[in-house]
C-alpha positions in Angstrom: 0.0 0.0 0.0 2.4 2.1 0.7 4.2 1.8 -2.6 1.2 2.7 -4.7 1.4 6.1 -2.8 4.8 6.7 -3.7 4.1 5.7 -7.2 1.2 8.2 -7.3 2.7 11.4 -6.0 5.4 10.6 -8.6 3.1 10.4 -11.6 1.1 13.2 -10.5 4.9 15.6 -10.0 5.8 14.3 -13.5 2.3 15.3 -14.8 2.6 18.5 -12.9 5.9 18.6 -14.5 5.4 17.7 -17.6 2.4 20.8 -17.9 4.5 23.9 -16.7 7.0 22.5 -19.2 4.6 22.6 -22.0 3.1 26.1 -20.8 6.8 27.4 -20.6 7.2 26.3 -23.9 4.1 27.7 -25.5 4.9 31.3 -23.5 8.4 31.3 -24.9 7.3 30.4 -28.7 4.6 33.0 -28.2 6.6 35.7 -26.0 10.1 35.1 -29.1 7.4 34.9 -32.5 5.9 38.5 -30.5 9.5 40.1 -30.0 11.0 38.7 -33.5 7.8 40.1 -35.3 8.6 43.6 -33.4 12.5 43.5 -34.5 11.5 43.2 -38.2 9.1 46.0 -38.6 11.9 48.2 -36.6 14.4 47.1 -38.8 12.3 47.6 -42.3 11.0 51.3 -40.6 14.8 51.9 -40.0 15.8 51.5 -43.6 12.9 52.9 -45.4 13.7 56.0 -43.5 16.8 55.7 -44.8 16.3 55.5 -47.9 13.8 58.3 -48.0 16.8 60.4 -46.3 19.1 59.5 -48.9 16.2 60.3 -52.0 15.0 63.7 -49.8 19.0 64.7 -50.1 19.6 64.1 -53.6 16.1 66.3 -54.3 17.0 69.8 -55.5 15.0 72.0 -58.4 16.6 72.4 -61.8 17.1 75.6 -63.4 13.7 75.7 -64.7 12.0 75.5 -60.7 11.2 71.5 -61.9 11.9 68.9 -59.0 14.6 66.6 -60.1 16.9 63.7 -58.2 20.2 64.5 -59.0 21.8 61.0 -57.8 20.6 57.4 -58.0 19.8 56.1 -54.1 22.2 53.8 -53.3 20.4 50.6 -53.5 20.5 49.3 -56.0 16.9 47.6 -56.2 15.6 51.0 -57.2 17.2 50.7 -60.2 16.1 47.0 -61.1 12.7 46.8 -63.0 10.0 45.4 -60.8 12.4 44.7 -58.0 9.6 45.7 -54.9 11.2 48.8 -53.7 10.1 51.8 -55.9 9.9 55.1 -54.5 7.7 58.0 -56.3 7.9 61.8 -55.6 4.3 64.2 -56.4 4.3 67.7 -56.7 1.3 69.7 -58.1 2.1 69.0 -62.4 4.7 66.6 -61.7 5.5 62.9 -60.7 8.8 61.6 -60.5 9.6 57.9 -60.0 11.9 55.2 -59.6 13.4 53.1 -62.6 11.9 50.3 -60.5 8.7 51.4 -61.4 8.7 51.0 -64.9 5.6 52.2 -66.4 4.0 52.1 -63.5 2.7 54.1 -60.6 2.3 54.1 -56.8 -1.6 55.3 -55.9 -1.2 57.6 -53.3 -3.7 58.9 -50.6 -5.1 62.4 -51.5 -3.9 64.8 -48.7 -5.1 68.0 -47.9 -2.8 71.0 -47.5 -1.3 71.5 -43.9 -2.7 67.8 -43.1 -0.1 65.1 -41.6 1.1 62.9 -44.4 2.9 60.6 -42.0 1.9 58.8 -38.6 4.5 58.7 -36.1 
């Protein structure tokens, strides 16, 4: 008799066991996928804004008051047809885009003047 209680308290501490291994488990999968999925969208905000930097600073008007990019970004991909990353610049009688565009263009939000255009 008294071996079957021993026997007993030791299933029921592996059970025990065995379920606040599991729930660790499914915490850490869920607590890692959370904080992985956060790192990523940092990481792709980080180098849009970079790359907007880099297109704002190589923005400048031409002699006849017409927006223009003096300089290729850097990446490469903007160049490449169809590559995913495009950027596209509007002014009032005027769009400028990336090569990676093609013939194509980015639909864009109407904004009204003096309204946000980003959310930060």
């Amino acid at each position: 008799m008294i071996a079957a209680k021993r026997g007993s308290l030791r299933l029921r501490l592996a059970v025990a066991g065995l379920a606040l291994i599991a729930i660790a488990c499914a915490m850490s999968f869920f607590g890692l996928s959370y904080l992985f999925e956060r790192h990523v969208e940092r990481r792709v905000a980080a180098e849009l804004e970079l790359h907007l930097g880099q297109i704002i600073a190589k923005l400048d008007r031409d002699g006849e008051g017409r927006l223009r990019l003096f300089a290729d970004p850097v990446d490469p991909r903007f160049t490449k047809p169809l590559s995913g990353l495009y950027w596209q610049i509007e002014s009032k009688d005027e769009v400028l885009r990336s090569r990676s565009l093609w013939d194509g263009a980015l639909q864009t939000p109407a904004l009204e003047p003096g309204s946000p255009c980003c959310a930060t």
